[in-house]
N, C-alpha and C positions, 0 to 999 in steps of 0.2 A: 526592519521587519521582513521584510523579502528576502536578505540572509534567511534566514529564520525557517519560513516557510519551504522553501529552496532546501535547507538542510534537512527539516525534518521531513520532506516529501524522501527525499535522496537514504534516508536512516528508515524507515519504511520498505522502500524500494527492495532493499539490501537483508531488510529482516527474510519479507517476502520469499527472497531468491533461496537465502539459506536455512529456509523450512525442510530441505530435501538437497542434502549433499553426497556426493556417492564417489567413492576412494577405494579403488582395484576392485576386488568383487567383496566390500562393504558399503550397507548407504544407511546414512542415517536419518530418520525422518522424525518432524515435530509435528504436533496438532497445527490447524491453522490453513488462513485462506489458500497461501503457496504451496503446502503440499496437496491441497485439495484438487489446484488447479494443474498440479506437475502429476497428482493420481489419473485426471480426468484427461488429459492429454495422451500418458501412454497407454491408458488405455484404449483410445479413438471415441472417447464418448463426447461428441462435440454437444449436447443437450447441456451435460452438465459441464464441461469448458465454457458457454457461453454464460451459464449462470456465473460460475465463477470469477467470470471477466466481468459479469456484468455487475454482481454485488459488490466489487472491488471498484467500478466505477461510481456506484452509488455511494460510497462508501468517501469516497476523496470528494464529493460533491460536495454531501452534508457536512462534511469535517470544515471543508473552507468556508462553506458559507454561515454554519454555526459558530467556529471558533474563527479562523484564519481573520475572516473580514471584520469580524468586530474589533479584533488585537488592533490591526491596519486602521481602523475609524476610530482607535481613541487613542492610536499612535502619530495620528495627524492632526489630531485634536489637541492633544497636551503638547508634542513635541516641536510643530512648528516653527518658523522663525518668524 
């Protein structure tokens, strides 16, 4: 289960980063939290850099505690030895 969580934090992670990739003078950008946050950067607007850090933290909270932790409590539950 901790693989698990581990990977899909890490496949997240990686979605994230290449919302906004940029190759000689082409960049190509997706909707979404990572380009939101790579817009709010170069532009110097730390208001909304901090939102974006901060919904992104809110964001990974609810996920583990709504999905993550239950998978873990009924993976200890059924799987144990």
């Amino acid at each position: 289960m901790t693989g698990g969580i581990t990977a899909a934090g890490g496949a997240w992670n990686a979605s994230i980063v290449a919302e906004v990739v940029a190759y000689h003078h082409t960049t190509l950008t997706a909707t979404g939290l990572g380009a939101y946050i790579v817009g709010a950067s170069n532009a110097g607007d730390k208001a909304k850099l901090i939102c974006g850090v901060a919904v992104m933290a809110v964001y990974v909270v609810v996920v583990n505690r709504v999905f993550w932790r239950r998978l873990y409590r009924l993976a200890e539950t059924r799987y144990s030895l």
